[in-house]
N, CA, C and O of each residue as an XYZ file, in Angstrom:
380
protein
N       1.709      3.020    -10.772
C       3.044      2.516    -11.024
C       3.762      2.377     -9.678
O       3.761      3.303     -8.867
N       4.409      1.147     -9.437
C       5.006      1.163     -8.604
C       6.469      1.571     -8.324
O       7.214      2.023     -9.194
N       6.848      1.354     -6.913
C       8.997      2.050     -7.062
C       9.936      1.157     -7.826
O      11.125      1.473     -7.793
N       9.477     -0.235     -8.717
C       9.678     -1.023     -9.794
C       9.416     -0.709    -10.953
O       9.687     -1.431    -11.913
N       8.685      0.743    -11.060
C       8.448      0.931    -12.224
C       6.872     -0.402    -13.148
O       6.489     -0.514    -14.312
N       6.508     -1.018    -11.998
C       5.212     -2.000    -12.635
C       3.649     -1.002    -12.269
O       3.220     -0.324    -11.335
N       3.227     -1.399    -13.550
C       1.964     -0.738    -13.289
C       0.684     -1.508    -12.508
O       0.132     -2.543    -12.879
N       0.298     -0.502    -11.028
C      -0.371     -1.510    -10.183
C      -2.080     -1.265    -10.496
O      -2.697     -0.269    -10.874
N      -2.284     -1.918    -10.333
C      -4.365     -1.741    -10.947
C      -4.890     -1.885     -9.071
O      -4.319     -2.536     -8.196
N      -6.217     -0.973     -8.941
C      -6.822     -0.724     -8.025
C      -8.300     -0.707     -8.815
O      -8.779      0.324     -9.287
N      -8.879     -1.894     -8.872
C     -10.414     -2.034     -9.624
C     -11.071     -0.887     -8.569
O     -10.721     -0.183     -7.622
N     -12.414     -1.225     -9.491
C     -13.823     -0.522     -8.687
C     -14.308     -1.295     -7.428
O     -14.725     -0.932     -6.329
N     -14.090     -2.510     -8.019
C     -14.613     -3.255     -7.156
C     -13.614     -3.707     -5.732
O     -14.107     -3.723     -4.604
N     -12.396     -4.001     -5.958
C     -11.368     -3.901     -5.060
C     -11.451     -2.384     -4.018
O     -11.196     -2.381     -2.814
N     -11.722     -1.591     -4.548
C     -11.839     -0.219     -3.879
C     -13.002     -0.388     -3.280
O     -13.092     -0.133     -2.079
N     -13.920     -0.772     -3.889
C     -15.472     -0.482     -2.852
C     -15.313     -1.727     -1.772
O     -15.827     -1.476     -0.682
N     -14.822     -2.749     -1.865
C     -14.487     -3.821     -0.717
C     -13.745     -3.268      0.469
O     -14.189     -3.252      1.617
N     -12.371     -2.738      0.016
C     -11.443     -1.903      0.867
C     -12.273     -0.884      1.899
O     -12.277     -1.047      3.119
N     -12.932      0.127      1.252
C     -13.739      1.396      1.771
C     -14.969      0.265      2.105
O     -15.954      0.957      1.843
N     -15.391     -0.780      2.437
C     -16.594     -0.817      2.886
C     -15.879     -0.986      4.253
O     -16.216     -0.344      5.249
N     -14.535     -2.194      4.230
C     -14.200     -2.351      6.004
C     -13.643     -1.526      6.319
O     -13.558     -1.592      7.545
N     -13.023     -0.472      5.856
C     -11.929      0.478      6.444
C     -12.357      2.293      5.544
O     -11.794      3.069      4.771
N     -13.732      2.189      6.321
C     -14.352      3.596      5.683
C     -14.054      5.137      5.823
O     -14.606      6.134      5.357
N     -12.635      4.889      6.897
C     -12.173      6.112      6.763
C     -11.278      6.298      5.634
O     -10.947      7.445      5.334
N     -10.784      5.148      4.874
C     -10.160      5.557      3.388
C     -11.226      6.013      2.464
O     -10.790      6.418      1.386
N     -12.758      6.058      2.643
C     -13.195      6.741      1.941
C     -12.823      7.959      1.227
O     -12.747      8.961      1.939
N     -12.556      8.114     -0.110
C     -12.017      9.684     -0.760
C     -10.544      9.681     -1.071
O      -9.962     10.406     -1.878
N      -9.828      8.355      0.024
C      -8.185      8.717     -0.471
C      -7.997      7.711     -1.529
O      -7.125      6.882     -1.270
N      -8.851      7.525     -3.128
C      -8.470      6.456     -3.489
C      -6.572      7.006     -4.426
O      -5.629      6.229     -4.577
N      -6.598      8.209     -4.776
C      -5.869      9.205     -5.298
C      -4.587      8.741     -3.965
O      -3.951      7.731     -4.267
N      -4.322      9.192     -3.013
C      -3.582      8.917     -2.185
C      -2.795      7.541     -1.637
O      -1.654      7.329     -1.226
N      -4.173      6.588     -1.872
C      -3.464      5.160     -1.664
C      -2.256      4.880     -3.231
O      -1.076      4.536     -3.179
N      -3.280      5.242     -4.754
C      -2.063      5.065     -5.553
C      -0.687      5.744     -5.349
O       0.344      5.157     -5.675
N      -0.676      6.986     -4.808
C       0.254      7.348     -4.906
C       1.346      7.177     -3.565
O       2.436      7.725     -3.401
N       0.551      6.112     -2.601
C       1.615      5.544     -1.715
C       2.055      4.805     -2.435
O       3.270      4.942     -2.575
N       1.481      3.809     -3.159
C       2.053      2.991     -4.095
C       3.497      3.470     -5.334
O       4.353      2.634     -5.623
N       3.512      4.444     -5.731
C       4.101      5.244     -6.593
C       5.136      6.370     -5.864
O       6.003      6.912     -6.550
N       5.008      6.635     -4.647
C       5.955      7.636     -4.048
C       5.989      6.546     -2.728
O       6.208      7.197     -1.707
N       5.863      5.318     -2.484
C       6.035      5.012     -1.084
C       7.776      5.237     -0.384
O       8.876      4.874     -0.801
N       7.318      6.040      0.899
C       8.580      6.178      1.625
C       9.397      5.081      1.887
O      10.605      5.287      2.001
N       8.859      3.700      2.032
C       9.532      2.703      1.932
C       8.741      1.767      1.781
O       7.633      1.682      2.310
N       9.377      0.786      0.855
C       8.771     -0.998      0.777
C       9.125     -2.067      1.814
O      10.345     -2.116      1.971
N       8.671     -2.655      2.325
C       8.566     -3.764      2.829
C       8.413     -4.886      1.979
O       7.841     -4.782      0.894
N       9.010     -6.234      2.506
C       8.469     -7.289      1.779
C       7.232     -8.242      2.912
O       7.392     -8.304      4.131
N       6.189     -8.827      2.250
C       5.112     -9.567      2.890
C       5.374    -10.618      3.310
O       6.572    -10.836      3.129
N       4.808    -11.534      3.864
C       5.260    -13.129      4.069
C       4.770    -14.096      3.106
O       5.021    -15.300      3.074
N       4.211    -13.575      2.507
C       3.947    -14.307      0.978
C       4.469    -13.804     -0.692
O       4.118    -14.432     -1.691
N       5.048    -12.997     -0.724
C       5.042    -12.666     -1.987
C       4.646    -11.431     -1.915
O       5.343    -10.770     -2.685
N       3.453    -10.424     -1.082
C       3.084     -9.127     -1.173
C       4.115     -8.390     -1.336
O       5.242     -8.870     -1.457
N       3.892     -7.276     -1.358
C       4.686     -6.046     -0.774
C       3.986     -5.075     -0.098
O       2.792     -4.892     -0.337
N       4.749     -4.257      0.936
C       3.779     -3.286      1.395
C       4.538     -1.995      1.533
O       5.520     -1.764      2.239
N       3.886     -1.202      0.717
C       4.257      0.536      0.590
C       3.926      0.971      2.012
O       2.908      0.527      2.544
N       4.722      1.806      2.648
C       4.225      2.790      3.995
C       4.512      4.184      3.485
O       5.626      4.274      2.969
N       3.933      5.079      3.492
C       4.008      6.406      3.361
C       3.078      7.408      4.294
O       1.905      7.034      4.281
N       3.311      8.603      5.109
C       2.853      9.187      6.051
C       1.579     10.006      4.737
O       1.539     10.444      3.587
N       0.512      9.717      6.252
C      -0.488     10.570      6.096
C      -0.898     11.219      6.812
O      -2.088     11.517      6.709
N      -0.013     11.809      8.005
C      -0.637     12.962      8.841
C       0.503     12.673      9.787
O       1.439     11.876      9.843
N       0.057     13.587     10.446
C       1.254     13.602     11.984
C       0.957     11.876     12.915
O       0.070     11.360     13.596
N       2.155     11.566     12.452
C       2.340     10.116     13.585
C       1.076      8.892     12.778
O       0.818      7.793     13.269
N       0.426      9.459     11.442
C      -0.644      8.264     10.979
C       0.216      8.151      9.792
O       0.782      9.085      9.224
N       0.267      6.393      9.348
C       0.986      5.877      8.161
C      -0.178      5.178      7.233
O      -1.156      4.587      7.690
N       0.133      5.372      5.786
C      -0.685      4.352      5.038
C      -0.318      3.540      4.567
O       0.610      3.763      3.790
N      -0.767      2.175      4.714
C       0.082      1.083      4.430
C      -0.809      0.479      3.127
O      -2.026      0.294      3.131
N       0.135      0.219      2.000
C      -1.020     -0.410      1.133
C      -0.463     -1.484      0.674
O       0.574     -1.367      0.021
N      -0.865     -2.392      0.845
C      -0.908     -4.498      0.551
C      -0.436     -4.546     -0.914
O      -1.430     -4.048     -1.442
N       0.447     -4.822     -1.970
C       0.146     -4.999     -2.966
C       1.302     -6.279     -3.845
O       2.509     -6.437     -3.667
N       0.613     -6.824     -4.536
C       1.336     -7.938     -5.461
C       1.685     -7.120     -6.673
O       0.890     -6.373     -7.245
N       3.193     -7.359     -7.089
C       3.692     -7.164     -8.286
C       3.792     -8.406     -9.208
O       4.500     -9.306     -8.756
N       3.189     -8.634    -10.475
C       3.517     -9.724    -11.122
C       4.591     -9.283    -12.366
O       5.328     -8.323    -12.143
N       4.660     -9.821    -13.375
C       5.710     -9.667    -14.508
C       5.924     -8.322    -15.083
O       6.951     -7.646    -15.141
N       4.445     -8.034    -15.589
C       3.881     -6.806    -16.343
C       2.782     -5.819    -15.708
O       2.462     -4.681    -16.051
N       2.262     -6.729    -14.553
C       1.384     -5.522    -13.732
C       1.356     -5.492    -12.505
O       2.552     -5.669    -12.277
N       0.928     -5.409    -11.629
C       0.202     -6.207    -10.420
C      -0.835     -5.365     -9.883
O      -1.204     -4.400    -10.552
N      -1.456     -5.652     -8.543
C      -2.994     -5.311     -7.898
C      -2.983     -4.991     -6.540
O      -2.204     -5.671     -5.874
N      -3.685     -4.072     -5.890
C      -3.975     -3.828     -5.087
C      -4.582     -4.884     -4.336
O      -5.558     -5.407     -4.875
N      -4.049     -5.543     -2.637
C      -4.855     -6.444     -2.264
C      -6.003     -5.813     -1.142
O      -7.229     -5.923     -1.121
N      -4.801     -4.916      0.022
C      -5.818     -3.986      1.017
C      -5.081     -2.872      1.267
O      -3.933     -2.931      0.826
N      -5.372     -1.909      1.819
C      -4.530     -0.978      2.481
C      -5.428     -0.527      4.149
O      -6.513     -0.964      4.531
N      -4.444      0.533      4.909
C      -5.013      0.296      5.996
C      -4.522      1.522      6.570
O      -3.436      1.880      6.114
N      -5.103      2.354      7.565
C      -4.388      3.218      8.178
C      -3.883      2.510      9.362
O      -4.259      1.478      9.918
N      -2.559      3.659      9.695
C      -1.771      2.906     11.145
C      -0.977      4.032     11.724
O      -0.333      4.963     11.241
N      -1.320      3.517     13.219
C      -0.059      4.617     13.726
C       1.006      3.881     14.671
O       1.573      4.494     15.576
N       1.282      2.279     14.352
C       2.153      1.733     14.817
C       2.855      0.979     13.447
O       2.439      0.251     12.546
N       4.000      1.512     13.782
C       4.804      0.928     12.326
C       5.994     -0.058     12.952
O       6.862     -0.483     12.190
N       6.006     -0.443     14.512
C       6.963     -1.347     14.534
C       7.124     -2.586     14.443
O       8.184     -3.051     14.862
N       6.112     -3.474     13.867
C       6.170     -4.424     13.639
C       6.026     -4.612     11.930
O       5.965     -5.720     11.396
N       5.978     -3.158     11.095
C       6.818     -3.277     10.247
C       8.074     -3.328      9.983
O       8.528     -4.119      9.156
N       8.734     -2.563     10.594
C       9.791     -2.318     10.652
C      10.602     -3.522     10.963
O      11.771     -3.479     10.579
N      10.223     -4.532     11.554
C      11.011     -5.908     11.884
C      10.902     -6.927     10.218
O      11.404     -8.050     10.263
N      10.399     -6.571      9.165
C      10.243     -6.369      7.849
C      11.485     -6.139      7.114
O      12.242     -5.173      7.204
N      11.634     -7.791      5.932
C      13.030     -6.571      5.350
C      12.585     -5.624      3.838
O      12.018     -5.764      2.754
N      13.382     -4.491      4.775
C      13.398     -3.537      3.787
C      13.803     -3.422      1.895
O      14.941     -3.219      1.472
N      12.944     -3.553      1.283
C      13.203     -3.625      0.788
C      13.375     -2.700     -0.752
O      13.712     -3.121     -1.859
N      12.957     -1.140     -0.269
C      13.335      0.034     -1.117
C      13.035      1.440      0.088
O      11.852      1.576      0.401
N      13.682      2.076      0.500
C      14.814      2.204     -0.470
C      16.145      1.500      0.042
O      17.162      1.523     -0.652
């Protein structure tokens, strides 16, 4: 569920794509939803995405890609980061 209250889907297969290029998210699939669901703040994408940032360690952020549609939406990527300022030039858009 997202900070809209929409429920976001993270397939099997979307997850094993994600963890094949970015294999240190291996194991956080629990953690990426719940950036999604507790993200410290939203961003909006340049298309329509959105992107949750929420801390995962000292000075590392998780950023996770995601489309909201009417009644659901999907996970596109997520990514670890420890530069958030060219999010931040992003408008904010929760909280």
């Amino acid at each position: 569920m997202s900070r809209h209250g929409v429920p976001i889907r993270l397939t099997d297969e979307r997850w094993a794509h994600i963890t094949e290029e970015h294999g240190e998210l291996t194991g956080m699939r629990d953690a990426v939803l719940d950036a999604v669901a507790n993200s410290a703040r939203v961003f909006a994408g340049t298309v329509g995405e959105l992107l949750g940032l929420k801390q995962a360690g000292e000075g590392k952020w998780l950023v996770v890609v995601y489309r909201e549609l009417r009644d659901d939406g999907f996970v596109f990527t997520v990514f670890l980061t420890r530069r958030i300022a060219w999010l931040e030039r992003r408008k904010q858009l929760w909280p």
